[in-house]
C-alpha positions in Angstrom: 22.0 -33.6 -246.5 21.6 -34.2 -242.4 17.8 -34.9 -243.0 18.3 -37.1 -246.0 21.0 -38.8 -244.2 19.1 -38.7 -240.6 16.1 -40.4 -242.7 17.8 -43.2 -244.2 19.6 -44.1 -240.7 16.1 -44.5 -239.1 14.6 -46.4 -242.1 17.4 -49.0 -241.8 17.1 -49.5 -238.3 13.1 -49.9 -238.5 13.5 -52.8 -241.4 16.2 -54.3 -239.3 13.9 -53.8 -236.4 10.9 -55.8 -237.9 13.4 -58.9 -238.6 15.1 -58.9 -235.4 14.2 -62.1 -233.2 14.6 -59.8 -229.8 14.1 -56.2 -229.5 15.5 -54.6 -226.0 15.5 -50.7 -225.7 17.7 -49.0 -223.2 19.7 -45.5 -221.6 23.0 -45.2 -221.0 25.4 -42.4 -220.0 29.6 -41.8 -219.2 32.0 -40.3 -219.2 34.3 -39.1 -222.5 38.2 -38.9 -222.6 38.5 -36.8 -226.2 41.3 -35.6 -228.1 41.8 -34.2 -231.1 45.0 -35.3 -233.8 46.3 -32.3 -235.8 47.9 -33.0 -239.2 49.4 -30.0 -241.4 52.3 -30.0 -244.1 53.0 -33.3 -242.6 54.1 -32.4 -239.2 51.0 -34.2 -236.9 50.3 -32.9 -233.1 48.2 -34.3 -230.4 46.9 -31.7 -227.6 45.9 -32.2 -224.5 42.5 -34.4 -224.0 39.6 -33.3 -222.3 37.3 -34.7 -220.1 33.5 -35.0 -221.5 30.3 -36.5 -221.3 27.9 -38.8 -223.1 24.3 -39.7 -222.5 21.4 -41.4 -224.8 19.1 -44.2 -225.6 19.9 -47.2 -227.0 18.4 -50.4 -228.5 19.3 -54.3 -229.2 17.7 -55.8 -232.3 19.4 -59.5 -232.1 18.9 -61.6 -234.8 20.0 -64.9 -233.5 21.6 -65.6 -230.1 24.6 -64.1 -230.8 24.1 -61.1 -233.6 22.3 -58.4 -234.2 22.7 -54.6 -233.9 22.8 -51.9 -231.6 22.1 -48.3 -232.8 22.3 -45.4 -230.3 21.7 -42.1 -230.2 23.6 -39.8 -228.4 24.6 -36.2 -226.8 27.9 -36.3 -227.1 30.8 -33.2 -225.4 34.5 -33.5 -226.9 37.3 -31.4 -227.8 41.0 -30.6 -227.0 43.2 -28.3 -225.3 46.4 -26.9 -226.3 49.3 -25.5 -224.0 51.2 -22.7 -225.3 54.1 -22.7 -222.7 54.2 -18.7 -221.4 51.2 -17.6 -223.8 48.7 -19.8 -221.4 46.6 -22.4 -223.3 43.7 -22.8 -226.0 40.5 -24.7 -225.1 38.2 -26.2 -227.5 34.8 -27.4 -226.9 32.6 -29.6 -229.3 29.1 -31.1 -228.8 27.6 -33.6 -231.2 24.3 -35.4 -231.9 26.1 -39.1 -232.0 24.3 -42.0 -233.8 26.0 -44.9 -233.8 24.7 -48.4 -235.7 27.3 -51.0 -234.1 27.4 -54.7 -235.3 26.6 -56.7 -232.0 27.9 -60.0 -231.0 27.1 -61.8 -228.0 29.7 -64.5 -227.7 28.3 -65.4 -223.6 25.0 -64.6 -222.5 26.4 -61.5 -220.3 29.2 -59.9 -222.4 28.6 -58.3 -226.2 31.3 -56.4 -228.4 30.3 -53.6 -230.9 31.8 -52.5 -233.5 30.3 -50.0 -236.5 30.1 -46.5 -238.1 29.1 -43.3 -236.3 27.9 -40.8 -237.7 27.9 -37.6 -235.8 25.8 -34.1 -236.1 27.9 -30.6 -234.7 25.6 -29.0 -232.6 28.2 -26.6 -230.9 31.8 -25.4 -231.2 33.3 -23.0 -229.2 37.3 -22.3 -228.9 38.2 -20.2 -225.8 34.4 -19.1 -225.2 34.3 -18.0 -228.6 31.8 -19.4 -231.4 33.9 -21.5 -234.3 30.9 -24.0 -235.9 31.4 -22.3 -239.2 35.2 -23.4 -239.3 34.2 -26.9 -238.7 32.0 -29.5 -241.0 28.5 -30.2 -239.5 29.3 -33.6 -240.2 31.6 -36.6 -238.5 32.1 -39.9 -239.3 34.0 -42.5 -236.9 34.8 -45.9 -236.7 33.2 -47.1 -233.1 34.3 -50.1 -230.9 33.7 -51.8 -227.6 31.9 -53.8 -225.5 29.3 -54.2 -222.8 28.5 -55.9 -220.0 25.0 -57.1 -218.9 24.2 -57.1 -215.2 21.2 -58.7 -213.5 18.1 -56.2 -213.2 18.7 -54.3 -216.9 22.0 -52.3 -215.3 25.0 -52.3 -218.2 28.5 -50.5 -217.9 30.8 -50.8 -221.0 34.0 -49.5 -222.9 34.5 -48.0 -226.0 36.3 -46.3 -228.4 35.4 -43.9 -231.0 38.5 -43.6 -234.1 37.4 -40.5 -235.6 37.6 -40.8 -239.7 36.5 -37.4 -241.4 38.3 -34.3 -241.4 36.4 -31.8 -238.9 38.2 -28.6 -240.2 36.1 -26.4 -242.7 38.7 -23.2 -242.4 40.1 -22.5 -246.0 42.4 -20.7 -244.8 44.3 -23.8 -243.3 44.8 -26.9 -244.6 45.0 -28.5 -241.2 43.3 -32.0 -240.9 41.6 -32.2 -237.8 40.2 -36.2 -236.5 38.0 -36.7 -233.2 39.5 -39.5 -231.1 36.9 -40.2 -228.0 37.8 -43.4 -225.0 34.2 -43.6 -223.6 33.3 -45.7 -220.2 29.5 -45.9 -219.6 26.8 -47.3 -217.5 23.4 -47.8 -218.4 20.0 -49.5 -218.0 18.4 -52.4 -220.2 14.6 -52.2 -219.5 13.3 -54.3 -222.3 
């Protein structure tokens, strides 16, 4: 299902590509402020965030002076961290492959907002130093949006936030739903 899907992502973006009036290509990397919400038997709980990290490529496929698209992809850290008063804490500690594909406006020539789905592959999990992928979907789906600022000589630096939208838990033995929320701050560099 992540190949079929991963497939159909890039076959989109390469038809969009050929229509696309400008084509501009780019990295970017920040910093990620992630939480977690908890929801269970009606009774919801938000831990602790953790501090991440985020780095990638992106490109810019405008099709007029003002719209087009922005996919990314992305190495993305997350996660949460509980305090349990006197019995210490509980750390956890996600990594995803991020692809986002953001509707891009560009209302002044230096400023664009995004907003779109992303879709997001697990590639680690790991509560308290201890391996948990297989209590966790190998899938996420989020709602991202933002905005970016373009300096003189390619350099961007933007803002955005990632509304997580799928259930992450995969444990049958709780019915726990588990969302990814992610703040992210970035800078970056527009080469083309």
């Amino acid at each position: 299902m992540k190949k079929i899907t991963l497939l159909a992502i890039f076959s989109i973006i390469s038809i969009v590509g050929l229509h696309a009036q400008g084509v501009g290509f780019g990295v970017k990397a920040g910093v990620n402020f992630a939480n977690q919400d908890f929801e269970a038997d009606g009774f919801s709980v938000s831990p602790d965030g953790k501090t991440g990290f985020h780095f990638g490529a992106f490109a810019s496929l405008m099709f007029s002076d003002k719209l087009g698209l922005q996919p990314e992809i992305l190495y993305s850290t997350k996660g949460s961290e509980f305090d349990l008063g006197t019995f210490g804490s509980t750390e956890t500690d996600l990594s995803y492959l991020e692809i986002p594909i953001l509707l891009r406006y560009q209302p002044i020539e230096i400023l664009s907002l995004h907003a779109g789905p992303q879709f997001g592959i697990l590639a680690s999990a790991e509560q308290d130093d201890e391996d948990i992928k297989d209590s966790l979907k190998g899938s996420d789906l989020g709602l991202a949006f933002g905005g970016q600022v373009e300096l003189p000589l390619g350099f961007v630096g933007g803002a955005r936030y990632v509304l997580g939208l799928s259930d992450i838990n995969d444990d049958s033995s709780t019915d726990a739903e588990i969302k990814n929320r992610t703040f992210q701050l970035f800078v970056g560099w527009k080469f083309m």
